[in-house]
C-alpha positions as CSV (number, residue, x, y, z in Angstrom):
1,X,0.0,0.0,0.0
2,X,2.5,2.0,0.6
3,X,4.4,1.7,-2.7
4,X,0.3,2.3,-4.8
5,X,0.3,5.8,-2.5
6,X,4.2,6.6,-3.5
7,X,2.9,6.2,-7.2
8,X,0.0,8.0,-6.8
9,X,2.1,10.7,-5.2
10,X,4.5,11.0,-7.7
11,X,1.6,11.7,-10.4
12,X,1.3,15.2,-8.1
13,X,3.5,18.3,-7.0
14,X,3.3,17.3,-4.0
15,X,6.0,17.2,-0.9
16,X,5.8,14.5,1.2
17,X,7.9,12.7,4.2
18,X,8.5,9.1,5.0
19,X,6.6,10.1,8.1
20,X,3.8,11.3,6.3
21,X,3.3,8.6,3.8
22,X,4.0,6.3,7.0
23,X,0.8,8.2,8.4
24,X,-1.4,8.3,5.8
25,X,-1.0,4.5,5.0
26,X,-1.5,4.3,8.9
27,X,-4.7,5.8,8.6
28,X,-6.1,3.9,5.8
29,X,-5.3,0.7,7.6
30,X,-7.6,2.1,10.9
31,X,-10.1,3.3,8.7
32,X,-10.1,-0.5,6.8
33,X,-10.2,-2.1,10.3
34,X,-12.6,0.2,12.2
35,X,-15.1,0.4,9.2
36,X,-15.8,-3.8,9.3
37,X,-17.5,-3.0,12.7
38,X,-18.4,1.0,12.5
39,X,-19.4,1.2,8.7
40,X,-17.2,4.4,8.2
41,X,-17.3,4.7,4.8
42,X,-18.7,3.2,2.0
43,X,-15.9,2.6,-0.1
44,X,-14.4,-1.1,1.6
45,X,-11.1,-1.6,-0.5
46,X,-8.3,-0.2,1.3
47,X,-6.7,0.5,-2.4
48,X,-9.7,2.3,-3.6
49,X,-9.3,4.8,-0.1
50,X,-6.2,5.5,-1.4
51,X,-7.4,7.6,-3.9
52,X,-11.0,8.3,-2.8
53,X,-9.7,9.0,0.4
54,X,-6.4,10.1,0.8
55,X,-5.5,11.7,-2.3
56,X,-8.7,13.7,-3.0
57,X,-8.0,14.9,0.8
58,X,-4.3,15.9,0.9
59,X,-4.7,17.7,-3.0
60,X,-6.3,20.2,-0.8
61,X,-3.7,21.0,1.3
62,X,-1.5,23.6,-1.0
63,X,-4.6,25.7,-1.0
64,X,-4.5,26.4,2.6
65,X,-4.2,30.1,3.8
66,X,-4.3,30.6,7.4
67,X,-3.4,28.6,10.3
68,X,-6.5,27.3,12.0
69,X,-9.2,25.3,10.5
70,X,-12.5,23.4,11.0
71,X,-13.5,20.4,9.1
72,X,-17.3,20.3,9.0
73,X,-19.2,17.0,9.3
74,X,-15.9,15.3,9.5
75,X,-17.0,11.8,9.3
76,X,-14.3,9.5,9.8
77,X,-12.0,12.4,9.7
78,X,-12.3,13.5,5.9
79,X,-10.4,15.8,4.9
80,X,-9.4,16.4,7.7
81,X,-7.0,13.9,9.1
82,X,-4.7,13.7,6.0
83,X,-5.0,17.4,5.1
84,X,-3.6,17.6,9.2
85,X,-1.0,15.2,8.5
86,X,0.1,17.1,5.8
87,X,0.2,20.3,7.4
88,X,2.0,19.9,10.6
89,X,1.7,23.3,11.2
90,X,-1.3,24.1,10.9
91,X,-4.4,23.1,13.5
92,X,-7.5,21.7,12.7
93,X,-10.6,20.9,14.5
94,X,-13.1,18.3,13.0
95,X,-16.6,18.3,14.2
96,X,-18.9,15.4,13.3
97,X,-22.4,14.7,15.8
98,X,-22.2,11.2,15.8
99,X,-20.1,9.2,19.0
100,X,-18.5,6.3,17.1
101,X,-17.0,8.9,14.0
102,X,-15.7,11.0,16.9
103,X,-14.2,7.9,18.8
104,X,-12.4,6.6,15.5
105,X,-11.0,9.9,15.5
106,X,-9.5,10.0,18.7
107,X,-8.4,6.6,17.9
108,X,-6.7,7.8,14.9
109,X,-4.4,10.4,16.7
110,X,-3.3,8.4,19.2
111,X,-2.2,5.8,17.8
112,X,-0.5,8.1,14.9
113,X,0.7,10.5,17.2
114,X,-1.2,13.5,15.2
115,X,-0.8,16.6,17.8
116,X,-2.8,18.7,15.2
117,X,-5.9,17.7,15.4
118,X,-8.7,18.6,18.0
119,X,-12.0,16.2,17.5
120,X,-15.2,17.7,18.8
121,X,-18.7,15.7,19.0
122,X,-21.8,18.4,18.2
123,X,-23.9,19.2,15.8
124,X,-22.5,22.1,13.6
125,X,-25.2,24.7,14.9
126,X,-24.6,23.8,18.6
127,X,-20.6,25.0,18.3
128,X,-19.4,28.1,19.5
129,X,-15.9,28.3,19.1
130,X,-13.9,30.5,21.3
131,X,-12.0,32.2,18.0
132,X,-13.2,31.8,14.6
133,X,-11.2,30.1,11.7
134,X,-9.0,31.0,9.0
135,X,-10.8,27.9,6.8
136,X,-14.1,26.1,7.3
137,X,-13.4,23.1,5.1
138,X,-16.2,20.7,4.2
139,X,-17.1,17.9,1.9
140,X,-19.9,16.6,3.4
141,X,-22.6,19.1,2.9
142,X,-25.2,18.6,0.2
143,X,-25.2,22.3,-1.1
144,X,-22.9,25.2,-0.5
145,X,-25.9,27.3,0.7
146,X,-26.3,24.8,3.2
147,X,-22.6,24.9,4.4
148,X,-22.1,28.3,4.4
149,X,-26.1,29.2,6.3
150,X,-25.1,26.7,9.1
151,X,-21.6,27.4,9.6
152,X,-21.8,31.4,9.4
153,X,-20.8,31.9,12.8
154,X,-17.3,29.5,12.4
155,X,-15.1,32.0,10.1
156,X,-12.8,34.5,11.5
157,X,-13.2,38.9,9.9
158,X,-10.7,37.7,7.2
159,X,-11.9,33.7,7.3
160,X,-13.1,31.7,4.1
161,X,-15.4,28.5,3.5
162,X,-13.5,25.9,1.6
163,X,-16.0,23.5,0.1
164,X,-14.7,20.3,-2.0
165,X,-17.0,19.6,-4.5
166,X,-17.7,17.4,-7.1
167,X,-18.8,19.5,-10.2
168,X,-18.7,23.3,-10.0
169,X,-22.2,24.5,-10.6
170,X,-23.9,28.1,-11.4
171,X,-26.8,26.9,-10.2
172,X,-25.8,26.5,-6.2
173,X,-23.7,30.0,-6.8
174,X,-27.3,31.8,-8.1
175,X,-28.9,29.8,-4.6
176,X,-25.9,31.6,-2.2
177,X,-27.4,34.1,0.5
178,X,-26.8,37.2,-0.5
179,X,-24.1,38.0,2.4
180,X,-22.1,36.0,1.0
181,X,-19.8,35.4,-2.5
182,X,-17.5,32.7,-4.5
183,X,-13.9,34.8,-4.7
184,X,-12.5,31.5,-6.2
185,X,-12.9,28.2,-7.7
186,X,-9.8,25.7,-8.1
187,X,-9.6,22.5,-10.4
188,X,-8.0,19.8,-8.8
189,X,-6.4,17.0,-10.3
190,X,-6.6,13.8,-8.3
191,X,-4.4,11.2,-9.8
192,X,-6.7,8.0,-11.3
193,X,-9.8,9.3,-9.9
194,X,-13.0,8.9,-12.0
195,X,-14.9,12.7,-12.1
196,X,-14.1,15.9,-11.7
197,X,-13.0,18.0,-8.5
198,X,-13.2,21.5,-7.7
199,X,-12.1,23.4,-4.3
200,X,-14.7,26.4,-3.9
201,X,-13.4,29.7,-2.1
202,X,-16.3,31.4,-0.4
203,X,-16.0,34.7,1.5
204,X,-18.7,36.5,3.6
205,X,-18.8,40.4,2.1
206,X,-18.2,43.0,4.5
């Protein structure tokens, strides 16, 4: 496994460590293990996470501006968790409501010694953070007028929502509130994944 994620690796610009790739193969084993008994995910093969998972995650991470991030309906800690272990430097908090996505997670950083990462178990609505965040990342939500109308209150003055999306489409843009704008949308390439990506910059307008 570790050898397919060097490959797919090499297919990017991408810097990454021993550690890292040690990590992020780490991961995907948990998430393999963990998902027979917690149904994490719904894609099973570990070799398939690879690039559903892992890839389409860490893509993400030279896009990041900012030090402190939320990732939004985390799951089993996507993208969070590999977008953490590629940014050591950066902190991120993932917030997901349900116990046994949240336990996986804590599972996850212990036993990969991740110091980045801050799990948090409520619904996105209930969660007042203390400071808001230079990114609200999400891939989970269904609509980016969703994502951005229940997670107003995360972004810091100068913050931004980062939403991964599958195709880029006018019509969720024309469906944004009106307090709020698309300053930029990114194409990523995901080595051997089937479909298009796109990272959606949203800002809030003074």
């Amino acid at each position: 496994m570790k050898q397919r994620l060097e490959q797919l690796i090499a297919q990017t610009e991408l810097q990454v460590t021993e550690q890292q790739i040690q990590q992020l193969v780490g991961y995907v084993e948990l998430l393999h293990k963990w998902n027979k008994a917690y149904n994490l995910t719904s894609v099973r093969d570990p070799r398939d996470m690879l690039v559903k998972h892992i890839m389409d995650s860490i893509v993400v991470s030279a896009y990041l501006k900012g030090g402190n991030f939320i990732d939004v309906g985390t799951g089993p800690g996507l993208p969070g968790i590999p977008l953490a272990i590629m940014c050591p430097d950066k902190t991120f908090t993932l917030l997901d409501s349900l116990g046994k996505r949240i336990r996986f997670i804590r599972q996850v950083i212990h036993e990969l010694k991740i110091a980045n990462v801050t799990p948090v178990q409520s619904r996105v609505e209930d969660f007042q953070p203390e400071l808001g965040f230079d990114g609200v990342i999400s891939r989970a939500f269904a609509s980016m007028n969703d994502m951005v109308s229940w997670c107003r209150h995360l972004p810091a003055a100068d913050g931004h929502f980062l939403a991964l999306k599958g195709q880029f489409s006018q019509q969720e843009v024309a469906e944004l509130p009106e307090w709020c704008s698309v300053t930029e949308v990114q194409s990523l390439q995901v080595p051997e994944l089937e479909g298009v990506r796109h990272l959606v910059t949203l800002t809030a307008k003074d």
